[in-house]
DOTIZA-843288 format. One record per residue (C-alpha): residue in one letter; x, y, z. Coordinates in steps of 0.2 Angstrom, whole numbers. Each point is the difference from the previous one (the first is absolute). Layout:
BEGIN
<r><zake>a</zake><u>X</u><v>Y</v><w>Z</w></r>
...
This chain:
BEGIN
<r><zake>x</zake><u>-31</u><v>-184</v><w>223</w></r>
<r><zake>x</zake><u>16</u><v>-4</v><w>5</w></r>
<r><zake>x</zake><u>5</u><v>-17</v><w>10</w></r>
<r><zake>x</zake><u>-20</u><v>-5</v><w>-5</w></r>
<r><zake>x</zake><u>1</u><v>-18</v><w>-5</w></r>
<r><zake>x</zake><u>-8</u><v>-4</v><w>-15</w></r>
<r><zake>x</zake><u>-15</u><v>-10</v><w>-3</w></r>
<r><zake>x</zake><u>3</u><v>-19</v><w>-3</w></r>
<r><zake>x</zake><u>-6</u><v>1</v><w>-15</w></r>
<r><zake>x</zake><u>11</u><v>13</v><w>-5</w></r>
<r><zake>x</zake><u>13</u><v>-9</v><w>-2</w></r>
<r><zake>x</zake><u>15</u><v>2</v><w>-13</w></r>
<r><zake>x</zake><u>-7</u><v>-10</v><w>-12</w></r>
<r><zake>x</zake><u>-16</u><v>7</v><w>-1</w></r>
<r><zake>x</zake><u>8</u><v>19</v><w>-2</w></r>
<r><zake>x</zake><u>0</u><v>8</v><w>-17</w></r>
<r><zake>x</zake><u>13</u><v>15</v><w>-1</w></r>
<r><zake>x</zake><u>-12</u><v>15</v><w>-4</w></r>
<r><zake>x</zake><u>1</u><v>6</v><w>-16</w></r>
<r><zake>x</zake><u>7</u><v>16</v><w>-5</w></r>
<r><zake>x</zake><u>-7</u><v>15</v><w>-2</w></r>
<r><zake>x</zake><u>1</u><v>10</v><w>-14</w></r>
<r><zake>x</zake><u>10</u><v>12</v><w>-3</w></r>
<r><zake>x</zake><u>-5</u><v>20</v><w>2</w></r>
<r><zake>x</zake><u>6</u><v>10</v><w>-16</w></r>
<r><zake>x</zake><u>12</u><v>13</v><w>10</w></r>
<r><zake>x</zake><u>-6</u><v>17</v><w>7</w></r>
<r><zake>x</zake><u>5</u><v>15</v><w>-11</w></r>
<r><zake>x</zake><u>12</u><v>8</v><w>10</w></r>
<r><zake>x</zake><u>-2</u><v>22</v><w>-1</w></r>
<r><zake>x</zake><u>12</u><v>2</v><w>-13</w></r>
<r><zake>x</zake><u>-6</u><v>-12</v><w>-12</w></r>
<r><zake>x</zake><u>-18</u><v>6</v><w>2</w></r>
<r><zake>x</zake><u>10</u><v>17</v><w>-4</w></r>
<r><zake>x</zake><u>10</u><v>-7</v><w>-16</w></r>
<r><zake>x</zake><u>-14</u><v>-9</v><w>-7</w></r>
<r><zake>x</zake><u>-12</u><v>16</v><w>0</w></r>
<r><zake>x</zake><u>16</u><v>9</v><w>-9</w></r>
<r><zake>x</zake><u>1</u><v>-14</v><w>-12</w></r>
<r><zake>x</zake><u>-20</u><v>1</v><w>-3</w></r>
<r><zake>x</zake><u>1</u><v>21</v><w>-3</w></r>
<r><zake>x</zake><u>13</u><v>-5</v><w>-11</w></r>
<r><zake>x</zake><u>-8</u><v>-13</v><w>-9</w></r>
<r><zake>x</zake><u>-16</u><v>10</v><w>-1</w></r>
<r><zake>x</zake><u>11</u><v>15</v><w>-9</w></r>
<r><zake>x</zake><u>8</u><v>-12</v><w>-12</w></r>
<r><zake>x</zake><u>-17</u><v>-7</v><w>-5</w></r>
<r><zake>x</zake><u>-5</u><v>17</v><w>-4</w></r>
<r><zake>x</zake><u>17</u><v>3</v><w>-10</w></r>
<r><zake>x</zake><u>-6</u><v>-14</v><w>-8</w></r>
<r><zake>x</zake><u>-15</u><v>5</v><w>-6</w></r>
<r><zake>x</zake><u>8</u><v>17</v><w>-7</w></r>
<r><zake>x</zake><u>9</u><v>-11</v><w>-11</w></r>
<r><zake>x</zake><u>-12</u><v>-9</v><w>-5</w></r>
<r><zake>x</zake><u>-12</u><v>16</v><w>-5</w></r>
<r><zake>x</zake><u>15</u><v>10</v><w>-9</w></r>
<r><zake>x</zake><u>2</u><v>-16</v><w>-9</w></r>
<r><zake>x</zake><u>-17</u><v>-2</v><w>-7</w></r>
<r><zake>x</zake><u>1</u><v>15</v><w>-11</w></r>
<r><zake>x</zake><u>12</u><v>-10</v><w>-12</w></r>
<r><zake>x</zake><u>0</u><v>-20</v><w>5</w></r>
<r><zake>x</zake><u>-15</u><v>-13</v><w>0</w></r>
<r><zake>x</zake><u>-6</u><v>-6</v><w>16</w></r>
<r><zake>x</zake><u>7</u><v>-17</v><w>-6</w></r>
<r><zake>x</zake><u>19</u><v>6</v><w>-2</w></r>
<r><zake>x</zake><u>-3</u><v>12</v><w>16</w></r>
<r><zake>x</zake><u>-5</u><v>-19</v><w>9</w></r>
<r><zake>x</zake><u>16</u><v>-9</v><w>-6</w></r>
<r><zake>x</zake><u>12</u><v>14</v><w>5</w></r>
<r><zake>x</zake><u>-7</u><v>4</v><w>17</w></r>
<r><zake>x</zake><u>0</u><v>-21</v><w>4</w></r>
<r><zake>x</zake><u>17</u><v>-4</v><w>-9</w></r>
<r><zake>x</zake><u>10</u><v>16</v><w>8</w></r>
<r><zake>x</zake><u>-8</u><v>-7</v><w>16</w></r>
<r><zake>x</zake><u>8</u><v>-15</v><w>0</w></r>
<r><zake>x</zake><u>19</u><v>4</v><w>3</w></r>
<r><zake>x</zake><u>-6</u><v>10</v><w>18</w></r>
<r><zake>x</zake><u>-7</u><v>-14</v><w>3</w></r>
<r><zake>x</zake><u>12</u><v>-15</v><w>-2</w></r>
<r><zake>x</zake><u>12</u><v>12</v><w>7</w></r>
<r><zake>x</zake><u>-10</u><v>0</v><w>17</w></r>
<r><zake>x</zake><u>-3</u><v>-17</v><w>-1</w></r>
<r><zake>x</zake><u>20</u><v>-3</v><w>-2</w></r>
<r><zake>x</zake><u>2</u><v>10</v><w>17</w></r>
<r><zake>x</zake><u>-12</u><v>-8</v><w>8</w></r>
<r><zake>x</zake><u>7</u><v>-15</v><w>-3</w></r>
<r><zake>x</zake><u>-14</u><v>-8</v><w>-10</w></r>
<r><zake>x</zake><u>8</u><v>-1</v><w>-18</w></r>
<r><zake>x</zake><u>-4</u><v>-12</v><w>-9</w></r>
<r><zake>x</zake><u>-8</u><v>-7</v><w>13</w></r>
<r><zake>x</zake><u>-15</u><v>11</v><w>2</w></r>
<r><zake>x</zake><u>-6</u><v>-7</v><w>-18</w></r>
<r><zake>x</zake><u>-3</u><v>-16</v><w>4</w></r>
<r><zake>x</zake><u>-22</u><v>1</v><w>1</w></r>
<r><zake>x</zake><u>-12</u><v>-14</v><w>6</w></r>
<r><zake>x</zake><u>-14</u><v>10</v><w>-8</w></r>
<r><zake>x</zake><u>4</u><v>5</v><w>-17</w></r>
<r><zake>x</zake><u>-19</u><v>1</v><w>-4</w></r>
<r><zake>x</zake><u>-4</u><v>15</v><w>13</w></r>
<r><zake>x</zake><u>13</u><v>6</v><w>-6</w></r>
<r><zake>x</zake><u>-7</u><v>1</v><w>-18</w></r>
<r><zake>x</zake><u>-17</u><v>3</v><w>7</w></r>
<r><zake>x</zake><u>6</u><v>16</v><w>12</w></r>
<r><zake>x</zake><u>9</u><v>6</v><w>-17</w></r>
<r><zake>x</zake><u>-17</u><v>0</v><w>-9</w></r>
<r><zake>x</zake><u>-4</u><v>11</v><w>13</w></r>
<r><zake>x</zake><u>14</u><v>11</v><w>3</w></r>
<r><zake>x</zake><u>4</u><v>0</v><w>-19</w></r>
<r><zake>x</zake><u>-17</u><v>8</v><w>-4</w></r>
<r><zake>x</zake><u>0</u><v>11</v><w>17</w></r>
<r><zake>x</zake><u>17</u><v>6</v><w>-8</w></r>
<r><zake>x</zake><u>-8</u><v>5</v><w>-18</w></r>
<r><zake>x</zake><u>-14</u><v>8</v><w>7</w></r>
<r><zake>x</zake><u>8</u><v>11</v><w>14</w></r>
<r><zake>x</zake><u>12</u><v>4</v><w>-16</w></r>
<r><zake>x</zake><u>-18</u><v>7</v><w>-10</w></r>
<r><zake>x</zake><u>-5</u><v>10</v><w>13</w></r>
<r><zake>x</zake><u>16</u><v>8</v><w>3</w></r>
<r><zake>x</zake><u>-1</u><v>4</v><w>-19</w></r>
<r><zake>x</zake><u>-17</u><v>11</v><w>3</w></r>
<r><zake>x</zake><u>0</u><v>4</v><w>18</w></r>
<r><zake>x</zake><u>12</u><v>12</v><w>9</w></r>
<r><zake>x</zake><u>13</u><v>-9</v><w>13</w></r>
<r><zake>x</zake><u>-13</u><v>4</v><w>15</w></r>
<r><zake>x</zake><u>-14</u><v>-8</v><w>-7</w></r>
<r><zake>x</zake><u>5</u><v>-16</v><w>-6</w></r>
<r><zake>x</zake><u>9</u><v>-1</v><w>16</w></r>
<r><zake>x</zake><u>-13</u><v>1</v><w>10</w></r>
<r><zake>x</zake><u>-10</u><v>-11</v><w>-10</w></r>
<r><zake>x</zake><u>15</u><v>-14</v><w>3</w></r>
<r><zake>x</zake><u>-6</u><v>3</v><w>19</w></r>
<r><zake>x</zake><u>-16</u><v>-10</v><w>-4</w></r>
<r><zake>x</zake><u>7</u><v>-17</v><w>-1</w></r>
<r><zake>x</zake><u>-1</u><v>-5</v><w>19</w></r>
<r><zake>x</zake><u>-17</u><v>7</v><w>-3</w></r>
<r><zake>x</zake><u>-2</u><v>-10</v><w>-11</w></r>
<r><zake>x</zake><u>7</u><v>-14</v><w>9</w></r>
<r><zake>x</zake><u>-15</u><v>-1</v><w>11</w></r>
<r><zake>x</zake><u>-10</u><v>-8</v><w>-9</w></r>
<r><zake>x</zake><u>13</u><v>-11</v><w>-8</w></r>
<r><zake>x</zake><u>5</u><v>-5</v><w>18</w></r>
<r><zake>x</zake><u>-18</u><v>-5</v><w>4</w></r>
<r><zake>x</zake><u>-1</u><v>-10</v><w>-18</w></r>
<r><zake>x</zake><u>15</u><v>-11</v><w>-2</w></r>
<r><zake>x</zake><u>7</u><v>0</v><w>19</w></r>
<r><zake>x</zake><u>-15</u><v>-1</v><w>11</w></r>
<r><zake>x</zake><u>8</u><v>13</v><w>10</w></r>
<r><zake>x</zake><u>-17</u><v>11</v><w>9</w></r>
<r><zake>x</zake><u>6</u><v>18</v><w>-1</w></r>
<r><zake>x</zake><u>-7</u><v>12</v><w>15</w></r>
<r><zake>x</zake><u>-13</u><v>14</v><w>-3</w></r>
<r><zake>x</zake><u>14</u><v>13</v><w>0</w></r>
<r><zake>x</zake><u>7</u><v>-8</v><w>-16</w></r>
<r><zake>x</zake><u>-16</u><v>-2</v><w>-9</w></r>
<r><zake>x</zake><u>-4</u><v>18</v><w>4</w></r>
<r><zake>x</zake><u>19</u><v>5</v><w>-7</w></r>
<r><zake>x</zake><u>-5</u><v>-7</v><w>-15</w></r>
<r><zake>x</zake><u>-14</u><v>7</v><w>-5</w></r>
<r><zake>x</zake><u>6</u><v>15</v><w>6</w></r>
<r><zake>x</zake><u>13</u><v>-2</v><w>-10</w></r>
<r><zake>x</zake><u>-10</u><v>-1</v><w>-17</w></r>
<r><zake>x</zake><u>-9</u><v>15</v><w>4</w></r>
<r><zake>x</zake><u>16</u><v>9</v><w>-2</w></r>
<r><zake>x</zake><u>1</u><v>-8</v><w>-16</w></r>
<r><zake>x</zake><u>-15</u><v>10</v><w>-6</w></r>
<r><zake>x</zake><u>7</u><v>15</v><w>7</w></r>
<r><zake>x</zake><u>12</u><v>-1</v><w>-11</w></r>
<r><zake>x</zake><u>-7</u><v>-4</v><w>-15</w></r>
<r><zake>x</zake><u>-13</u><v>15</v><w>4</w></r>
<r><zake>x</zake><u>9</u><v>11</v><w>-10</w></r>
<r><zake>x</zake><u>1</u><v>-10</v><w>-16</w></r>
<r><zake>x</zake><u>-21</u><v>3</v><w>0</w></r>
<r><zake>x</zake><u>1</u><v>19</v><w>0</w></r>
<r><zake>x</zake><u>-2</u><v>11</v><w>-17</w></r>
<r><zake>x</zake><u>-9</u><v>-5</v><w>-15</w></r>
<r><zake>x</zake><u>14</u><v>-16</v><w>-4</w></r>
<r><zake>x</zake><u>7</u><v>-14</v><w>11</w></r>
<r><zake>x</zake><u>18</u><v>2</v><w>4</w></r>
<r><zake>x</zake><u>6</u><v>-15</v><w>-12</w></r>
<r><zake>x</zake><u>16</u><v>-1</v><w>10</w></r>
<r><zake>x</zake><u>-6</u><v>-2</v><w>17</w></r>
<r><zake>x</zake><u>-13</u><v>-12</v><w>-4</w></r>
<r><zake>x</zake><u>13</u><v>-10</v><w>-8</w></r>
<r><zake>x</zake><u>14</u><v>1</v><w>13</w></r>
<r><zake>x</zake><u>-13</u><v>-1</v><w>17</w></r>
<r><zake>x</zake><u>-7</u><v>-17</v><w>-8</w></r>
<r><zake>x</zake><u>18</u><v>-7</v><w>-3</w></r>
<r><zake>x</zake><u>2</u><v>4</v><w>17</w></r>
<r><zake>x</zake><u>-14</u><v>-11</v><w>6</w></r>
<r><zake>x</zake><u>6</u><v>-13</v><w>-12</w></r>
<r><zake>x</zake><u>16</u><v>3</v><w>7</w></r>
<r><zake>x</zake><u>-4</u><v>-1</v><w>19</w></r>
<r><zake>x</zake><u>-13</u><v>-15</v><w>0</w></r>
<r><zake>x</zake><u>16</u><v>-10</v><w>-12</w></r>
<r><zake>x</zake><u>11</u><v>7</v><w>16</w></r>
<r><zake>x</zake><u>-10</u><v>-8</v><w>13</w></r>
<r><zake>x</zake><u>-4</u><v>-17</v><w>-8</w></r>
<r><zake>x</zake><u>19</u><v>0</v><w>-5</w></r>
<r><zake>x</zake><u>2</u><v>4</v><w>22</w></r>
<r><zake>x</zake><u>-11</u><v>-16</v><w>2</w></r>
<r><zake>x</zake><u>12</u><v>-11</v><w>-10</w></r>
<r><zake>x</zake><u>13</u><v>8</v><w>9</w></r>
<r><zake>x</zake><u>-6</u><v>-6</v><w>15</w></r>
<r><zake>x</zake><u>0</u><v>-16</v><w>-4</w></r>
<r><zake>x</zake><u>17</u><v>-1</v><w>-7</w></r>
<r><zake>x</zake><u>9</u><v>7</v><w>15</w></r>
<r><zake>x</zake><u>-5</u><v>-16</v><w>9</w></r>
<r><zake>x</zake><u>15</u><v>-7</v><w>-9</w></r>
<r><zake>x</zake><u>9</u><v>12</v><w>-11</w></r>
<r><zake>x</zake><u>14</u><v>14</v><w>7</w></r>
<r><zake>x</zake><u>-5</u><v>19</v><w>-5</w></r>
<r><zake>x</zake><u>15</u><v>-1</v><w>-14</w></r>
<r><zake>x</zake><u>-7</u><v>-15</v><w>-7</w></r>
<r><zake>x</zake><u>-17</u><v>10</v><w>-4</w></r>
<r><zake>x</zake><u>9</u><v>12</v><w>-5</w></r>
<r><zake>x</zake><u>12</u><v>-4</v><w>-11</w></r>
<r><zake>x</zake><u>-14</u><v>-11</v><w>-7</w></r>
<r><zake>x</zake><u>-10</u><v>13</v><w>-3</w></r>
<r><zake>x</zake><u>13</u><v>9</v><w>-8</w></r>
<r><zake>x</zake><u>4</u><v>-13</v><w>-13</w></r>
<r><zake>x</zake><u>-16</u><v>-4</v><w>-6</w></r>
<r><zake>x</zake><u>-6</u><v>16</v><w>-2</w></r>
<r><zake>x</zake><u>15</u><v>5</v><w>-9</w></r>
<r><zake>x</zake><u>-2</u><v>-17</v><w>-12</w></r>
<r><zake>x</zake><u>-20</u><v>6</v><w>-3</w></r>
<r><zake>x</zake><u>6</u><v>20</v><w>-4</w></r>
<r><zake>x</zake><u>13</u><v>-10</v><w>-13</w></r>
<r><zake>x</zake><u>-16</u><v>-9</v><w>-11</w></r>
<r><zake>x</zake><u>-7</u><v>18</v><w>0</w></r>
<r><zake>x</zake><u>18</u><v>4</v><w>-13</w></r>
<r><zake>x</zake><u>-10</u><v>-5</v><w>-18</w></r>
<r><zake>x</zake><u>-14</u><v>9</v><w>6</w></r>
<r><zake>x</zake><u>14</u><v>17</v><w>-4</w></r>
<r><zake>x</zake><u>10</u><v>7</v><w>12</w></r>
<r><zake>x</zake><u>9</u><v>18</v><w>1</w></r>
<r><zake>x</zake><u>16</u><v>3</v><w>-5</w></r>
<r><zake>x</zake><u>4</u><v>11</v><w>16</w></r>
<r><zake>x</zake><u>9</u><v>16</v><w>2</w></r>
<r><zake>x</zake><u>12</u><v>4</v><w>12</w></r>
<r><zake>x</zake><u>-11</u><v>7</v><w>11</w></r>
<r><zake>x</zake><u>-12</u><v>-15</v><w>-3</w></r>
<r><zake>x</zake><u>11</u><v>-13</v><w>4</w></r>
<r><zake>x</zake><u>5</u><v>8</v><w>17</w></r>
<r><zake>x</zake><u>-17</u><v>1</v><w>4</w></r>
<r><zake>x</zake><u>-4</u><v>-19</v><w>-2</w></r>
<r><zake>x</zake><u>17</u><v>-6</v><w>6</w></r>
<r><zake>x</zake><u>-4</u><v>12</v><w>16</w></r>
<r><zake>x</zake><u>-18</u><v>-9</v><w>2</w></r>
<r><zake>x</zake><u>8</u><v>-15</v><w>2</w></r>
<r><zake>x</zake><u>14</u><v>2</v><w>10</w></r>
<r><zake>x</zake><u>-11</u><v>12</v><w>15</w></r>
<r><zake>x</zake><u>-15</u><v>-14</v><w>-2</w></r>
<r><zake>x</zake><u>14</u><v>-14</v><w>2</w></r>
<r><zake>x</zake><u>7</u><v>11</v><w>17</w></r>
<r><zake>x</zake><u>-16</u><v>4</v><w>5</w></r>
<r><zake>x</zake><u>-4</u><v>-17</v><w>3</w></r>
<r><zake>x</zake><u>16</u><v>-6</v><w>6</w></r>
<r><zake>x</zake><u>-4</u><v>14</v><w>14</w></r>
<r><zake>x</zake><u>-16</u><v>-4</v><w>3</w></r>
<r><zake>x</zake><u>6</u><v>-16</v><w>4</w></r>
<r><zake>x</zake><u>14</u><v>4</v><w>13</w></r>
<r><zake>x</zake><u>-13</u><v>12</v><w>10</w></r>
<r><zake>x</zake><u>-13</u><v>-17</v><w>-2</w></r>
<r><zake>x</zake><u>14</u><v>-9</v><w>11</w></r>
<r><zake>x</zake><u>5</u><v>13</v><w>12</w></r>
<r><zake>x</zake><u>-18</u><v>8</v><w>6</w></r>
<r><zake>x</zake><u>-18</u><v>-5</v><w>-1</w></r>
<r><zake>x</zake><u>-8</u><v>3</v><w>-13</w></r>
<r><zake>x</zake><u>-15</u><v>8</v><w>10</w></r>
<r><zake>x</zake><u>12</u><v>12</v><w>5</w></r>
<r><zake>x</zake><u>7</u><v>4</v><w>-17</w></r>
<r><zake>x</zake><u>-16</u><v>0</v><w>-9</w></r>
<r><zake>x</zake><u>-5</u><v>20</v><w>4</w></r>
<r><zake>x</zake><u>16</u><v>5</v><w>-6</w></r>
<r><zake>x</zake><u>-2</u><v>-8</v><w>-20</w></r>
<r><zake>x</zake><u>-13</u><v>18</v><w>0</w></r>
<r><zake>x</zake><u>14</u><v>11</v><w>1</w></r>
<r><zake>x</zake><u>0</u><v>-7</v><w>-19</w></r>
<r><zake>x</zake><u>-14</u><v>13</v><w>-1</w></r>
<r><zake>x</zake><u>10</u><v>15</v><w>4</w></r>
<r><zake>x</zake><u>15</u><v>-5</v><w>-13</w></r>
<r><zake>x</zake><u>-12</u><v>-3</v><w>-14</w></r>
<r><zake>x</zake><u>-6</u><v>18</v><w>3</w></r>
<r><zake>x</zake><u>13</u><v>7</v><w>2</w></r>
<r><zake>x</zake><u>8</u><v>-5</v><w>-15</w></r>
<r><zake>x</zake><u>-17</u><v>2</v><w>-9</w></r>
<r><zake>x</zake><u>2</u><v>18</v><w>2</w></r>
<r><zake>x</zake><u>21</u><v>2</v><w>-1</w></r>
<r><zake>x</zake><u>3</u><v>-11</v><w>-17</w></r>
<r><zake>x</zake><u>-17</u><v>3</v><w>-8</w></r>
<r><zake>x</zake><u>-10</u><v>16</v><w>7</w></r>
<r><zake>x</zake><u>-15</u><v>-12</v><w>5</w></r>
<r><zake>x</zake><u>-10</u><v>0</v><w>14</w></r>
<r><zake>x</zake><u>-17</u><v>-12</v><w>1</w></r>
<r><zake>x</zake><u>-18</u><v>11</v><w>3</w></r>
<r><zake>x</zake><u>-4</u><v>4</v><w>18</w></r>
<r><zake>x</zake><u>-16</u><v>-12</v><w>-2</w></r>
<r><zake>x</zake><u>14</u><v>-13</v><w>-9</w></r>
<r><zake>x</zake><u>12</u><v>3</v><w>14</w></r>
<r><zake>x</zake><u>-12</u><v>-4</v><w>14</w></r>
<r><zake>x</zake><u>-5</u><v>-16</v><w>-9</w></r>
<r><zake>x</zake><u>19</u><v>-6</v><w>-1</w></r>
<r><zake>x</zake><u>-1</u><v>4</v><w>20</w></r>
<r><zake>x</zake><u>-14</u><v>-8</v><w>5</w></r>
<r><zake>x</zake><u>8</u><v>-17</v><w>-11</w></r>
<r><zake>x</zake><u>16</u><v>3</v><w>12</w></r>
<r><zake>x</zake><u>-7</u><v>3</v><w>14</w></r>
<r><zake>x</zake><u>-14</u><v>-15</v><w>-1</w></r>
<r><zake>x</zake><u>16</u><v>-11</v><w>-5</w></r>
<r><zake>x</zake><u>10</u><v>6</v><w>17</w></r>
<r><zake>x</zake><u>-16</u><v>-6</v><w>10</w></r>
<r><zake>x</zake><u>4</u><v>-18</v><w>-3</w></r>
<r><zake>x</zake><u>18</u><v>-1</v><w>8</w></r>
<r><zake>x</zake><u>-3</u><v>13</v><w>13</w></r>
<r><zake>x</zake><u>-19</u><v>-9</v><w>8</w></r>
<r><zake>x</zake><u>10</u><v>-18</v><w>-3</w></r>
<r><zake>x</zake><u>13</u><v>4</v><w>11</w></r>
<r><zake>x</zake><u>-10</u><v>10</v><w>13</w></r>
<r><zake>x</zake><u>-12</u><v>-16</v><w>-1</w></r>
<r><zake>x</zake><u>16</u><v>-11</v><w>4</w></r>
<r><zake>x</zake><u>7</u><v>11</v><w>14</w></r>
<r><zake>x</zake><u>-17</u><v>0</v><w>10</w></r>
<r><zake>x</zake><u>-4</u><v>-19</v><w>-1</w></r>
<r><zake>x</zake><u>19</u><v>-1</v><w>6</w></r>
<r><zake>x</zake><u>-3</u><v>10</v><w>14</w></r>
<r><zake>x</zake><u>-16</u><v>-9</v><w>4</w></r>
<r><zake>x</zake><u>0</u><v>-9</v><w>19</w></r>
<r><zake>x</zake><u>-1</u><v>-19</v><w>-7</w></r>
<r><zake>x</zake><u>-17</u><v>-8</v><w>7</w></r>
């Protein structure tokens, strides 16, 4: 209290100045929480765009030639933002150039499938099959981070898998299988389990790499691995062709570079909901570009994958809210 004299042997030379605290990332103020859920709509739509690309360019180019051109018409978006932020060159310098490689196993092969099931699956369902990697993740979590998931995210999970054979329901019905389905629903699940172990290594590189540095990382060696697919035979494109693939990679390079911006201006458990409006644009371009709409049993499948996936974000921030609000003991 003030005017107390101190103990005797509290003198000044026992005393050790106390040490700091650390400091509390800032609040996001209203309007960030605002331009970060724009930037996330946005970047949810560009993903999409994305994907059209992709599929209008799998009538006439392999999925090797469609990987190169979507990572290397990535990468001038993307040095570009790393130039406004201020971070080129500088953002290339790496201390873990073998999670790199390792998370470009991942994402490399997460890429080539989701490109396979976009070739045999209309834009809705391969979308929503995308929704099961932090499904996925689950079980990834409990494997290689010893993180103990709640009972709400098992149950998301699993419910999530039962929308899976919902939509693969219709491929059994007739007197054939659906080739197509079969094909694009199982690279889908390819896809999504790659997704999530790729989200794992992720993890681990954020502890000492910027977002641009994944990025652009991801965008070069993916690019370098769709060039060694060349004496394998590549297309000569058409005009058309060639705006298609030059279009996947420039929307997936700003989809990213979005995705990014929204990361740093509002929580991500905030944002998460809003990467299911992707949803809504697939089917609406489904049906406007190529007259196709999913099966009503298919449909509800894609939903249940969506809306088991939203469950995750939305009970991990209600969970964090309510053991804020809890009277400390």
């Amino acid at each position: 209290m003030p005017g107390q004299s101190p103990e005797p042997s509290a003198g000044p030379q026992s005393m050790s100045p106390p040490e700091p605290l650390p400091e509390s990332p800032p609040e996001p103020t209203p309007s960030g929480i605002r331009s970060g859920v724009l930037l996330r709509l946005v970047s949810a739509g560009l993903f999409v765009v994305m994907s059209l690309f992709v599929r209008l360019a799998t009538v006439e180019a392999p999925i090797g030639q469609i990987v190169f051109y979507r990572s290397a018409f990535a990468l001038p978006p993307i040095i570009a933002y790393l130039m406004w932020r201020r971070q080129f060159p500088s953002a290339l310098k790496t201390r873990q150039p073998v999670g790199h490689l390792k998370r470009n196993l991942y994402g490399g092969a997460a890429m080539v499938l989701s490109f396979i099931s976009l070739a045999y699956l209309p834009l809705a369902l391969a979308t929503a099959l995308g929704f099961l990697a932090p499904l996925f993740a689950v079980p990834a979590a409990m494997l290689f981070l010893r993180e103990r998931p709640g009972a709400v995210a098992i149950g998301a999970a699993l419910t999530g898998f039962a929308g899976v054979v919902l939509m693969l329901a219709p491929a059994f019905e007739g007197p054939t299988l659906d080739r197509n389905t079969i094909i694009g629903v199982a690279a889908g699940l390819a896809m999504a389990v790659a997704t999530a172990a790729g989200r794992v290594e992720i993890k681990t590189l954020t502890a000492t790499e910027a977002p641009g540095t994944i990025a652009f990382y991801f965008a070069l060696l993916c690019a370098l691995g769709g060039l060694a697919s060349l004496p394998f035979g590549w297309s000569t494109p058409t005009a058309h062709s060639l705006t298609y693939l030059v279009g996947a990679g420039v929307t997936g390079g700003l989809a990213h570079i979005t995705m990014t911006e929204a990361m740093a201006r509002a929580p991500v458990s905030t944002q998460a909901p809003f990467d299911y409006t992707a949803m809504l644009w697939a089917l609406i371009l489904d049906a406007a570009i190529f007259g196709l709409l999913p099966s009503s049993v298919s449909l509800a499948g894609a939903f249940v994958i969506a809306a088991s996936a939203l469950v995750i974000p939305v009970a991990g921030r209600f969970t964090t809210r309510s053991e804020a609000l809890r009277p400390a003991r």
